[in-house]
C-alpha angles and dihedrals in degrees: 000000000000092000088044101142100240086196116085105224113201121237114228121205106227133161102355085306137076127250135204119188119196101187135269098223086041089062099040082055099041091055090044089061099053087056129090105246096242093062094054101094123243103226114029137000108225100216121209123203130188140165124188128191101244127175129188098237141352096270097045115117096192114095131210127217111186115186101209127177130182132177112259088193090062113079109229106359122162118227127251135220113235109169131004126212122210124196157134100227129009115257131157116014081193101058090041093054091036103100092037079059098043092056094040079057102057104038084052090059087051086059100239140332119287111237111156080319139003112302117190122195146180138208108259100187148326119244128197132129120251105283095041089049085048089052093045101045082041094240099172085220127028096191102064136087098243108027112203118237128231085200124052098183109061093201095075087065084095101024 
């Protein structure tokens, strides 16, 4: 009851699924706020991202995609959920990180969150096992030696 979010997030139906985004710079911030002020670097915050394919039980057919991040540069910092995916079957990695993207974007364009001063960040690096990495770079199979790409042009991951 005390953590209850006071905010309403949309839900957004994509790709035969419903999402529902938190916030990026909601969950830099929220983890931010949970650190002592002497551990926050100075420079530049190293942001972490995963997803990760969940489902409730082991007959559900309904699968689960959270987009977590969480700061490397921060001992000891607990991740933070920032978007949830709901399906039945998983679809379009593109349309399930687009508005992560989308945010990231932006926030990089303002330079940086505010956060008693201006805090700049990069994404350090993305982090998912093998199924879930095939899923997102769009291999068509993530157990073989050579996977096959939907996508021949690498750019278009955050496009």
């Amino acid at each position: 009851v005390l953590k209850t979010p006071r905010i309403a997030h949309l839900i957004l139906n994509i790709a035969r699924g419903e999402y529902l985004h938190l916030g990026f710079e909601a969950g830099i911030l929220s983890i931010l706020q949970q650190t002592f002020p002497e551990l926050i670097p100075l420079d530049t915050l190293m942001v972490d991202f995963s997803t990760d394919d969940a489902t409730l039980d082991r007959q559900s057919k309904i699968q689960m995609w959270p987009i977590q991040i969480s700061i490397a540069n921060i001992p000891r910092s607990k991740p933070t959920i920032v978007g949830i995916w709901r399906s039945l079957k998983s679809t379009n990695a593109k349309k399930l990180f687009q508005s992560f993207v989308d945010e990231v974007r932006d926030v990089l364009n303002r330079e940086g969150i505010i956060f008693h001063n201006q805090q700049k960040f990069k994404l350090r690096c993305f982090i998912a096992d093998s199924p879930a990495r095939a899923f997102v770079l769009g291999h068509k199979g993530h157990g073989s030696l050579f996977p096959v790409f939907e996508m021949l042009d690498s750019s278009s991951c955050l496009s």
